[in-house]
Each structure stands twice: as C-alpha cells, then as structure tokens.
BALUMMI-91725 format. One line per 4 residues: number of its first residue (from 1); their letters; for each residue x negated, y negated, z negated of N, C-alpha, C, O. Coordinates in nm, 4 decimals. Layout:
NUM = A = X:Y:Z:X:Y:Z:X:Y:Z:X:Y:Z ~ ...;
END
This chain:
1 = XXXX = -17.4494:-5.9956:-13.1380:-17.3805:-5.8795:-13.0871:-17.2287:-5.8953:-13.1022:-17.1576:-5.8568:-13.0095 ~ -17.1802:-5.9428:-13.1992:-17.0407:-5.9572:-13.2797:-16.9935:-6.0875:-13.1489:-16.8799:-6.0636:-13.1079 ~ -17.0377:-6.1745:-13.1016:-17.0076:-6.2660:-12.9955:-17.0171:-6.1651:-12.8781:-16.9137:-6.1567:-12.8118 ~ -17.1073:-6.0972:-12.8444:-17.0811:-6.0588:-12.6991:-16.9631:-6.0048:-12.7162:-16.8859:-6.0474:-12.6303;
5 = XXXX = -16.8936:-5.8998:-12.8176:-16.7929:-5.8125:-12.8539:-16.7013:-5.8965:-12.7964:-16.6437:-5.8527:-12.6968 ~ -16.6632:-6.0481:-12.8493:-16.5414:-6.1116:-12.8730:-16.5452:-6.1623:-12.7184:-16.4476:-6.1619:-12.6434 ~ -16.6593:-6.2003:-12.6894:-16.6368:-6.2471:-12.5543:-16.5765:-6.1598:-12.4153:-16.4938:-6.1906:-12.3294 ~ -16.6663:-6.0272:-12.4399:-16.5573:-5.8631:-12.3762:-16.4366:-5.8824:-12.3960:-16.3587:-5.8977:-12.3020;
9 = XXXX = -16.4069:-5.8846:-12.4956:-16.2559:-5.8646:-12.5234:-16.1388:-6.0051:-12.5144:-16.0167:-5.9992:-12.5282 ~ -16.2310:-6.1365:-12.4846:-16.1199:-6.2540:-12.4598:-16.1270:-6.2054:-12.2982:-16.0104:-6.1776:-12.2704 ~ -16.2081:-6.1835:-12.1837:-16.2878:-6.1191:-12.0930:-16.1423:-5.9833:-12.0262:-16.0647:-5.9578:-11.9340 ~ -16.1795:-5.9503:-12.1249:-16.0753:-5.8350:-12.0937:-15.9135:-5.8601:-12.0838:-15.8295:-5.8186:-12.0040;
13 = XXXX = -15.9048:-5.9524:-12.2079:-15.7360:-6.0269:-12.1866:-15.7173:-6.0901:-12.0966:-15.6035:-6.0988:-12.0505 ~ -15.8167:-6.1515:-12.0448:-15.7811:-6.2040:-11.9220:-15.7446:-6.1780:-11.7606:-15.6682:-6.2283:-11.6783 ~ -15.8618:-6.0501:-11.7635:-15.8270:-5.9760:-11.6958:-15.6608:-5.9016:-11.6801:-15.5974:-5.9111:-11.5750 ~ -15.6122:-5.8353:-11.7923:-15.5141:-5.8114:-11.8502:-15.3821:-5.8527:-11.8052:-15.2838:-5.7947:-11.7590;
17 = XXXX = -15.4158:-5.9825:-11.8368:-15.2827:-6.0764:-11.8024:-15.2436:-6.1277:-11.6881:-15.1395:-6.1927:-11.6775 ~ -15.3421:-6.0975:-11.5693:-15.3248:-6.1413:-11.4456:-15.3242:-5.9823:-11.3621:-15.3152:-5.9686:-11.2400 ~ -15.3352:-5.8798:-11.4552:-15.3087:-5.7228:-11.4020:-15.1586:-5.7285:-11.3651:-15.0718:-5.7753:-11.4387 ~ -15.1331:-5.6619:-11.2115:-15.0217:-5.6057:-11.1947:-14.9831:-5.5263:-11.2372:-15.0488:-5.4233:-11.2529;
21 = XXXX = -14.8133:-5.5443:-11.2882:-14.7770:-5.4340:-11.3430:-14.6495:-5.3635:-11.2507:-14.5661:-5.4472:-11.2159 ~ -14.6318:-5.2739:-11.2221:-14.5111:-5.2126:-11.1875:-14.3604:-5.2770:-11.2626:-14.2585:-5.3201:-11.2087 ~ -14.3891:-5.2652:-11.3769:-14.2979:-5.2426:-11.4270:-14.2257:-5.4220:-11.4933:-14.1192:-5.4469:-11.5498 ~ -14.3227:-5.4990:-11.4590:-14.2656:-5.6191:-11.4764:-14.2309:-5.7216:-11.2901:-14.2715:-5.7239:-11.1739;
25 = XXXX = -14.1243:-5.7917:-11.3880:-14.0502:-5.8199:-11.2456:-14.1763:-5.9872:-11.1958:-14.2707:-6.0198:-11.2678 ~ -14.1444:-6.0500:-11.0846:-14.2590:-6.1620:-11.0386:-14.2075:-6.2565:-10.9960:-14.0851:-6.2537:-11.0096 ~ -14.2661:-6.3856:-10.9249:-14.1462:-6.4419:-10.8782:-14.2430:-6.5274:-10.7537:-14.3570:-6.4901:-10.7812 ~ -14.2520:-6.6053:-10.6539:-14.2750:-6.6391:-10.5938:-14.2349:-6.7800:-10.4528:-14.1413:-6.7716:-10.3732;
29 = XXXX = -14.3002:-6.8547:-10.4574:-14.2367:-6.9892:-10.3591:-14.2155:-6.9311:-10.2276:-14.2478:-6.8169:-10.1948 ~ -14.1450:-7.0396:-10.1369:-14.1193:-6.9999:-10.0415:-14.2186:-7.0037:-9.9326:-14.2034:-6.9491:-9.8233 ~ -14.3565:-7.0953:-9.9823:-14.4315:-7.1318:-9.8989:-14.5508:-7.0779:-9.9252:-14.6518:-7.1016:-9.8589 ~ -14.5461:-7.0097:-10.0142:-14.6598:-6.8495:-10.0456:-14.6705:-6.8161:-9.9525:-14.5753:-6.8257:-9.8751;
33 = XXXX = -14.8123:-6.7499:-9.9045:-14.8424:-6.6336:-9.8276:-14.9078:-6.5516:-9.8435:-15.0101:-6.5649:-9.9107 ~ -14.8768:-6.4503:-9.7939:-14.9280:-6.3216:-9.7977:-15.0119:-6.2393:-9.6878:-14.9638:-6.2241:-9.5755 ~ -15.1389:-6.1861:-9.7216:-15.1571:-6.1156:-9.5912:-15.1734:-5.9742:-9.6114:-15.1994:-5.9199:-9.7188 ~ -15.1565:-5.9196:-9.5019:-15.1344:-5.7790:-9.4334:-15.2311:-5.7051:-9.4085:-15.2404:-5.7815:-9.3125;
37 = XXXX = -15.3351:-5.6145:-9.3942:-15.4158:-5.5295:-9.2714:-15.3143:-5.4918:-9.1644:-15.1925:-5.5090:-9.1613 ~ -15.3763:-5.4502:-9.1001:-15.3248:-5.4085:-8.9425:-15.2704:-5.2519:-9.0008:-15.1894:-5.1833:-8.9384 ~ -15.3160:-5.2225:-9.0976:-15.2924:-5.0533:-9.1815:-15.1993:-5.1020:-9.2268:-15.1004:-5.0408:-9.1867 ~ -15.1620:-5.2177:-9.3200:-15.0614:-5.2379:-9.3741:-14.9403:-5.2806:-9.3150:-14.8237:-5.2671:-9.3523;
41 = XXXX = -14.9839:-5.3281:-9.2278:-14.9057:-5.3911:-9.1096:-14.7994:-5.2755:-9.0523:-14.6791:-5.2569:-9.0335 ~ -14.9070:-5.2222:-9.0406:-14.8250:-5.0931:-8.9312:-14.7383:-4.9741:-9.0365:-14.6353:-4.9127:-9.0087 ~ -14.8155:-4.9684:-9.1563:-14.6966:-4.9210:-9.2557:-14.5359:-4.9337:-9.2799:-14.4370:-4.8613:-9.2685 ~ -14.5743:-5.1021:-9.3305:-14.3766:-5.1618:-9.3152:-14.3384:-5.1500:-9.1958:-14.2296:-5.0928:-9.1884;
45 = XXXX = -14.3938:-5.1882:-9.0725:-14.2952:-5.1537:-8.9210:-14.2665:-5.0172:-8.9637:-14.1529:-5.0022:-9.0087 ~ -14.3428:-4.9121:-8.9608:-14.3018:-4.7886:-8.9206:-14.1985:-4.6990:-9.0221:-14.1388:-4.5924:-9.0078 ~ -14.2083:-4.7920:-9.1252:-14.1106:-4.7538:-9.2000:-14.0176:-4.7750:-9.2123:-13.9357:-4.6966:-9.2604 ~ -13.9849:-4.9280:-9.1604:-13.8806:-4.9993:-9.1352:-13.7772:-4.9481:-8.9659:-13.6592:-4.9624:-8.9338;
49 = XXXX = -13.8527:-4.9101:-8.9226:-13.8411:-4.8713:-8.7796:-13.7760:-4.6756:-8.8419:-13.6795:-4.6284:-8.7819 ~ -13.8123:-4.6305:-8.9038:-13.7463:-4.5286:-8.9191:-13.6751:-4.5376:-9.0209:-13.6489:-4.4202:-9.0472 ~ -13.6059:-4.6286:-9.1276:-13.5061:-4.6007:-9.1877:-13.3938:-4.7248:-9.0880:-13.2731:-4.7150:-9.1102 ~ -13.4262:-4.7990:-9.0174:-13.3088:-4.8849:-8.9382:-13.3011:-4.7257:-8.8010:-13.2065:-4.7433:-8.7243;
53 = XXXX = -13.3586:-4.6307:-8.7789:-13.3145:-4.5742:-8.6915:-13.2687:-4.4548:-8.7186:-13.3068:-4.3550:-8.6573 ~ -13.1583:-4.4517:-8.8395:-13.0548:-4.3303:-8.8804:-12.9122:-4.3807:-8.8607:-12.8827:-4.4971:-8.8879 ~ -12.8272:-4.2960:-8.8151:-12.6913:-4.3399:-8.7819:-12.5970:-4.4289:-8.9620:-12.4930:-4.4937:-8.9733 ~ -12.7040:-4.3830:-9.0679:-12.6318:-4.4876:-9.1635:-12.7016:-4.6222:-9.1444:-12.6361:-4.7252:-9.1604;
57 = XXXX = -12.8027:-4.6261:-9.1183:-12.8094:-4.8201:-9.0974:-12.7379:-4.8380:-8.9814:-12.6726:-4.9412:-8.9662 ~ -12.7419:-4.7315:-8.8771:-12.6530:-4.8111:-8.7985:-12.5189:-4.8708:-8.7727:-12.4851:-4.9512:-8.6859 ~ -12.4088:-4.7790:-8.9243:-12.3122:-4.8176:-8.9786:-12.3294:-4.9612:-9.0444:-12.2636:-5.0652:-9.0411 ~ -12.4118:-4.9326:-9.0872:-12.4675:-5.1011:-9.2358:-12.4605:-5.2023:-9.1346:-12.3959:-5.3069:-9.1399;
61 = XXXX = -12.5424:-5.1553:-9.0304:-12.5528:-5.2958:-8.9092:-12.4574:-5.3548:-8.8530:-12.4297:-5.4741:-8.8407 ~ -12.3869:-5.2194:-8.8044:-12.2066:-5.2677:-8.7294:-12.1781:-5.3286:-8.8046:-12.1898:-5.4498:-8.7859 ~ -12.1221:-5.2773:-8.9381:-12.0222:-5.3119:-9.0681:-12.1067:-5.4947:-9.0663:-12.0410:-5.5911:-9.0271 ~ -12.2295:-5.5074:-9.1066:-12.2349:-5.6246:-9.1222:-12.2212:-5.7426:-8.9801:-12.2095:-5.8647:-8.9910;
65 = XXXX = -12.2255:-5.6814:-8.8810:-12.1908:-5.7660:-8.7819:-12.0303:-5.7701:-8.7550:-11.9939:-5.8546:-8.6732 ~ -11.9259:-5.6848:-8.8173:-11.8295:-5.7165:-8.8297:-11.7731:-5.8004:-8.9286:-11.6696:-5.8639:-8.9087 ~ -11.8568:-5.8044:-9.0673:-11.8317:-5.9185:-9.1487:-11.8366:-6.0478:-9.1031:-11.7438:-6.1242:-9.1294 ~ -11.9758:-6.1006:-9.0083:-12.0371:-6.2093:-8.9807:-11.9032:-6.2654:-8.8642:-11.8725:-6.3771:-8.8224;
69 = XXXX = -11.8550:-6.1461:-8.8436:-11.7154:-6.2576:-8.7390:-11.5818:-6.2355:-8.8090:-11.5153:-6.3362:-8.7848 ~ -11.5259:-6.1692:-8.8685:-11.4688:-6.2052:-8.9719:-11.4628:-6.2984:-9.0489:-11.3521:-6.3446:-9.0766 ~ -11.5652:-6.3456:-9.0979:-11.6117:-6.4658:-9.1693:-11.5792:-6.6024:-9.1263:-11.5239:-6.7019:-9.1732 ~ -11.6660:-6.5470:-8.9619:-11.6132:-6.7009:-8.9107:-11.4807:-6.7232:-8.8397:-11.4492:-6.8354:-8.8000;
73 = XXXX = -11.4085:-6.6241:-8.8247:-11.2414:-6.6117:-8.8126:-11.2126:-6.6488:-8.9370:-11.1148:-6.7226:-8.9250 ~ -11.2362:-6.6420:-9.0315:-11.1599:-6.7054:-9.1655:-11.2150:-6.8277:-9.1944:-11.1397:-6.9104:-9.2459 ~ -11.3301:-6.8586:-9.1728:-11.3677:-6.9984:-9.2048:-11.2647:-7.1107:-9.1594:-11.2147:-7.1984:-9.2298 ~ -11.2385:-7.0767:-8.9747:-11.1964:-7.1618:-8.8437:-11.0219:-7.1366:-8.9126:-10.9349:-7.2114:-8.8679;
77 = XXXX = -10.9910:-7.0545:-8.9950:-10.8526:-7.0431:-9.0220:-10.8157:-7.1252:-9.1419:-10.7016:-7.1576:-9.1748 ~ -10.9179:-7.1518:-9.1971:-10.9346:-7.2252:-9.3367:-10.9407:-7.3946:-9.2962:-10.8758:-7.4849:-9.3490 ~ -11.0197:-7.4025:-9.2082:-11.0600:-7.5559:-9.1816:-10.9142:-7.5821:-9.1107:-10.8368:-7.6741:-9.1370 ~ -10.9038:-7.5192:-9.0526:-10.7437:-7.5569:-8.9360:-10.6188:-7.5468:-9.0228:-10.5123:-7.5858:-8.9749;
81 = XXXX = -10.6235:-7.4921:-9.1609:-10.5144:-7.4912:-9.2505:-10.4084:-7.3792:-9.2244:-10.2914:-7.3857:-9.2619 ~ -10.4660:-7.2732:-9.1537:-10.3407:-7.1644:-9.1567:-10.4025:-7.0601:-9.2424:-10.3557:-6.9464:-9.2361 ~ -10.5130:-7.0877:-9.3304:-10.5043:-6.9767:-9.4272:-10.5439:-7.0761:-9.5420:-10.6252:-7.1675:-9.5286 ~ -10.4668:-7.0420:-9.6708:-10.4822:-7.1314:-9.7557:-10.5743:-7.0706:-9.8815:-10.6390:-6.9670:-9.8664;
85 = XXXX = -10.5738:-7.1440:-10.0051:-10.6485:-7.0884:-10.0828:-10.5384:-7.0468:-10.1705:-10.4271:-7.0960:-10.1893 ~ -10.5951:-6.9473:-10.2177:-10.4656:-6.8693:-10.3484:-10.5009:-6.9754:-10.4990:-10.6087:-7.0003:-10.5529 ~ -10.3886:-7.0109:-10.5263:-10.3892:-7.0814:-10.6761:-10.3483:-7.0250:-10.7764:-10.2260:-7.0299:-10.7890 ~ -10.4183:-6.9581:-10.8755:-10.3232:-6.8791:-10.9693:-10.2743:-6.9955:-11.1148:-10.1987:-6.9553:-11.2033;
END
C-alpha cells in the first residue's frame, strides 16, 4: 500500500511539473509548432481585427510606418557620410 502511495505521488510530480502555469514565464524555438481549432482560429483574427480597427492602432501603424522611412533616410545619410556618429 505504502508503494502505491509513493508511486501517486512521484505520478503526481510529474504531472505537476509539466502543468501550465500562468504565472511562470516559457520559452520556445523558432521551429515549434503550434496548432489552432478553427474556434481558436477565429478567436485571435477577431480579436486582432478589432483592436487593429480603433483610430489608436491606427496612430501606432502610421507612427510606425513613419519610423520605418525615417530609418531608412538615416541609414542612406549615414552610409553616404552626411550624418555622422556623435563621439562623446
């Protein structure tokens, strides 16, 4: 009886340790995959689809498509030598 006990309970740690937790962080390759239901599926679109369709992502979006050429106006100013690097 005292063995089945221990065996429940190595049984149970194991379980345990491969339990998701909220509250601990995870980490994952790039070549992981993951799958979806068609329920789940349609969850992230529709959620994604209504927070990209409020006039603040649509600020976030401009703003970052004005960085992305900015960027490369300063890159092309950098390589060509009319903007230099600051040396302190």
């Amino acid at each position: 009886m005292l063995l089945l006990i221990l065996k429940t309970i190595k049984m149970s740690e194991i379980e345990n340790a491969n339990a998701y937790d909220v509250n601990k962080k995870y980490t994952w390759g790039p070549e992981d995959t993951f799958q979806l239901s068609g329920r789940e599926f349609g969850l992230v679109l529709n959620a994604l689809r209504s927070v990209l369709n409020t006039p603040e992502a649509a600020q976030i979006i401009l703003a970052n498509e004005a960085n992305k050429s900015i960027e490369e106006v300063m890159a092309k100013a950098v390589s060509s030598g009319v903007v230099k690097e600051v040396t302190e």
